[in-house]
ROMAR-777492 format. One record per residue (C-alpha): residue number from 1; residue in three letters; y, z, x. Coordinates in pm, 1 decimal. Example, Ala and Ser with C-alpha at 12.3 -4.5 7.8 and 13.67 -1.06 7.14 Angstrom:
<pts>
@resi->1	resn->ALA	north->-450.0	up->780.0	east->1230.0
@resi->2	resn->SER	north->-106.0	up->714.0	east->1367.0
</pts>
This chain:
<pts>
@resi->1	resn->UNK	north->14254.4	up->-1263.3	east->13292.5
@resi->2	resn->UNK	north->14181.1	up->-1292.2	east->13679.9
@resi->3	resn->UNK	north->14103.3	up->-1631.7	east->13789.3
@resi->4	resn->UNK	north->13757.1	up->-1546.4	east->13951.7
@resi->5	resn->UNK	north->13644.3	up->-1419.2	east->13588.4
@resi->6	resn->UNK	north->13786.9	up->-1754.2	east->13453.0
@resi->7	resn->UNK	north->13566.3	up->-1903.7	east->13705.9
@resi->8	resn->UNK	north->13264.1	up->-1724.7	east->13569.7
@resi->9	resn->UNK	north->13325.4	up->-1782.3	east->13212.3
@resi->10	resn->UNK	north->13331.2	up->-2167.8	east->13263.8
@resi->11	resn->UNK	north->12963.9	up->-2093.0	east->13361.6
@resi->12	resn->UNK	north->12866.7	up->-1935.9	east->13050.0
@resi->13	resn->UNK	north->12656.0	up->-2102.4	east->12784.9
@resi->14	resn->UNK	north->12750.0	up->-2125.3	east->12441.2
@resi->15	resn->UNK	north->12647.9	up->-1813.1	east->12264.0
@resi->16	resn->UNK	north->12828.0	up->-1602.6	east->12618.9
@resi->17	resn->UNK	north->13157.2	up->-1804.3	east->12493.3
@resi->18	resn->UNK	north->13163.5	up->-1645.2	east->12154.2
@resi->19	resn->UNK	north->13058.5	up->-1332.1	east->12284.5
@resi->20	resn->UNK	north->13375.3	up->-1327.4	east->12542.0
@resi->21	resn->UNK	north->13575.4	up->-1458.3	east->12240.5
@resi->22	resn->UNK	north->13483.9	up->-1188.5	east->12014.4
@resi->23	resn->UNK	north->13590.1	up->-897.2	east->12259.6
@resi->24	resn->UNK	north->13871.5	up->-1076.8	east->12346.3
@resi->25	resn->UNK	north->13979.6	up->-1075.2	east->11976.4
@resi->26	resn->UNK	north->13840.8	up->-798.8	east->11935.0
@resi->27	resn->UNK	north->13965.0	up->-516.4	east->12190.9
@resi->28	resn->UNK	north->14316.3	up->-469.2	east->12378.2
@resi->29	resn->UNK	north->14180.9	up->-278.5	east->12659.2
@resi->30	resn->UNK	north->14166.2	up->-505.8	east->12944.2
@resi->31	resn->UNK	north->13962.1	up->-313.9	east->13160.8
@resi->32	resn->UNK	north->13684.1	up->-299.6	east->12919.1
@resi->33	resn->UNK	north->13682.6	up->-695.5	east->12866.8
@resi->34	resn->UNK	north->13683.5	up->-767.9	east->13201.6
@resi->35	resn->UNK	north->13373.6	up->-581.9	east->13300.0
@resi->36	resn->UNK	north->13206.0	up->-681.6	east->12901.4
@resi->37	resn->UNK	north->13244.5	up->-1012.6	east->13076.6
@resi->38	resn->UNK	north->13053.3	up->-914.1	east->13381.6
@resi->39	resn->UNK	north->12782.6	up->-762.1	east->13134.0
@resi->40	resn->UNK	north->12799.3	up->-1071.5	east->12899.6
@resi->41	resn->UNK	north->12715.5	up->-1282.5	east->13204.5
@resi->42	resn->UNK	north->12429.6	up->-1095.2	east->13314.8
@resi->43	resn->UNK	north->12248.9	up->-1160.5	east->12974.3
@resi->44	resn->UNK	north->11926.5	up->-1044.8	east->12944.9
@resi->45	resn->UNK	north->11918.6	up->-887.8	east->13281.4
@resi->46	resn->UNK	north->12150.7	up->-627.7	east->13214.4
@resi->47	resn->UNK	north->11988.1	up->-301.3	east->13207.9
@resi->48	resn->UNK	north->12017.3	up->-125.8	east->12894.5
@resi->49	resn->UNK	north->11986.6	up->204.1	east->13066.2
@resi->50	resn->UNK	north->11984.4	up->527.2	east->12849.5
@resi->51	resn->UNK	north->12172.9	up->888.8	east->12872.9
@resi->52	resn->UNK	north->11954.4	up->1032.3	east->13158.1
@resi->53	resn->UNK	north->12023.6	up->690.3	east->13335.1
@resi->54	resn->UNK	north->12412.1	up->677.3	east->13277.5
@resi->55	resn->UNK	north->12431.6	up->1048.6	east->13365.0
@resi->56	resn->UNK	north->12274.4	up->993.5	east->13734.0
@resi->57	resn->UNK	north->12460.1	up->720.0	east->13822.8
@resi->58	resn->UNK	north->12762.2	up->910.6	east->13775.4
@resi->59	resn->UNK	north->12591.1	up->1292.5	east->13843.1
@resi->60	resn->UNK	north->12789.2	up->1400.6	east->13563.9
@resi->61	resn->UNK	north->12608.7	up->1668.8	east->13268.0
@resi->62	resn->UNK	north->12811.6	up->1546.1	east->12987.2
@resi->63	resn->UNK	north->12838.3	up->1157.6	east->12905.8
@resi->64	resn->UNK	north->13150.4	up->1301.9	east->12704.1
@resi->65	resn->UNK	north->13389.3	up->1229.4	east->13004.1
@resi->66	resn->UNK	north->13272.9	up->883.5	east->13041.9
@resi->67	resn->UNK	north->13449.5	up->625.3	east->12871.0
@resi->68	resn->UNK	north->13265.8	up->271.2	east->12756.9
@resi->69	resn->UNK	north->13409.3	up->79.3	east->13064.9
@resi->70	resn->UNK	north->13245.9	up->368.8	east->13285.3
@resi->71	resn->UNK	north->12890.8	up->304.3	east->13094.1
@resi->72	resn->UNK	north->12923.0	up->-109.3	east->13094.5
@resi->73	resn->UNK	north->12979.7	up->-46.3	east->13484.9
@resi->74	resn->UNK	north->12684.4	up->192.5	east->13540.9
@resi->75	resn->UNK	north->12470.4	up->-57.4	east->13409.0
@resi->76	resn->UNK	north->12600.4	up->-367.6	east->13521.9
@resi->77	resn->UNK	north->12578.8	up->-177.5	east->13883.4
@resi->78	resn->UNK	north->12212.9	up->-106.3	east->13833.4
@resi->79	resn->UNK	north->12125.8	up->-415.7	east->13738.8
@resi->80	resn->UNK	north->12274.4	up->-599.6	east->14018.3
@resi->81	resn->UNK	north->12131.4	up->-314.9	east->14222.0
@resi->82	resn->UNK	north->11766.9	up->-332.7	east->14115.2
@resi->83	resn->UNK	north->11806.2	up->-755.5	east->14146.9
@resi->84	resn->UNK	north->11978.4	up->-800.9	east->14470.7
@resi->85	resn->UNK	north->11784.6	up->-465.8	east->14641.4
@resi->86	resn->UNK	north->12089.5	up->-353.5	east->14772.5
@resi->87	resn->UNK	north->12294.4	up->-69.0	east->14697.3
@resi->88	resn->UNK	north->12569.5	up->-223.0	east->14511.9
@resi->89	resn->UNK	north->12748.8	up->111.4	east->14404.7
@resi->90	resn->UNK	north->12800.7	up->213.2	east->14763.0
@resi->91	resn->UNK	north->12948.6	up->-137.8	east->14828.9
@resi->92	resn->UNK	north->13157.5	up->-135.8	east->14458.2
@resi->93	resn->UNK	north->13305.6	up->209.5	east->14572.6
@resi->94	resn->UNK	north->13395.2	up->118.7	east->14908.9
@resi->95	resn->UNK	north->13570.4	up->-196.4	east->14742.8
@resi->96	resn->UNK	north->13760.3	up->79.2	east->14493.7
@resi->97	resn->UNK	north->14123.2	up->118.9	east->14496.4
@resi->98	resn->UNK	north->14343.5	up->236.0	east->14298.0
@resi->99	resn->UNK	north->14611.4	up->-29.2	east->14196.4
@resi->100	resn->UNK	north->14644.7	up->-317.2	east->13971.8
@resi->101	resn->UNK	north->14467.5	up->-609.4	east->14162.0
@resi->102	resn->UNK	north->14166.9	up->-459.7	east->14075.6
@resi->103	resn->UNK	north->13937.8	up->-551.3	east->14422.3
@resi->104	resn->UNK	north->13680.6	up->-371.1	east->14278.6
@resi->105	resn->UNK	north->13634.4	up->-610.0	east->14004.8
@resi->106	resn->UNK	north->13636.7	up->-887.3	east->14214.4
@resi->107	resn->UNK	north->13401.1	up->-735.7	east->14444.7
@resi->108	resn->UNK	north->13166.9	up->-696.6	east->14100.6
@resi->109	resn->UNK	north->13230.6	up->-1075.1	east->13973.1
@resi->110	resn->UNK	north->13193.7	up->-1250.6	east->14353.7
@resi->111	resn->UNK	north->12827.2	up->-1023.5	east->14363.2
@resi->112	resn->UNK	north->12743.1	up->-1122.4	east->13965.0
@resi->113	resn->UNK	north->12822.6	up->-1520.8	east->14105.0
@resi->114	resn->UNK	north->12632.1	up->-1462.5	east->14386.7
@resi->115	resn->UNK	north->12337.3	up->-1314.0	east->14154.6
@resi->116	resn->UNK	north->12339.9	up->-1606.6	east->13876.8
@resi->117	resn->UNK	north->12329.0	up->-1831.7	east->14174.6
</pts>
């Protein structure tokens, strides 16, 4: 797990803990834990955005080629974006590259630390 998510976890209350525990046990995708963490830390905040919502964010006709991390991202990005008033996807996909350090993640969990205060 990347440190600054480590970080963010040591800020979670009790009933986050078990939540982060019980994906972690849970599901071997790593991808998808990180960013459940993200969600998980947003609590109640997170949007819990439907089809139509999922399907603009991405302009896509078919939620069929999204996967679940693609979904927990829309809406952790639209909740951050409707919160801060900025447009976090612009800033997440200028942060997106494609290799195994993930900045894109980082760029997510430094904005969702930023947000929680």
């Amino acid at each position: 797990m990347k440190p600054e998510l480590k970080k963010l976890i040591n800020k979670f209350n009790d009933n986050q803990i078990q939540e982060v525990e019980k994906i972690m046990k849970a599901e071997n995708d790593t991808h998808l834990i990180n960013y459940s963490i993200l969600a998980i830390a947003l609590g109640d905040d997170l949007v819990y955005g439907d089809a139509s919502m999922i399907k603009e964010f991405y302009n896509v006709d078919d939620l069929s080629v999204l996967n679940h991390v693609d979904i927990i991202i829309a809406k952790v990005i639209t909740t951050l974006s409707n919160k801060l008033n900025r447009d976090i996807k612009a800033e997440y996909e200028s942060a997106l590259v494609l290799d195994k350090s993930q900045p894109e993640l980082t760029y997510l969990t430094k904005v969702v630390e930023e947000y929680l205060g």
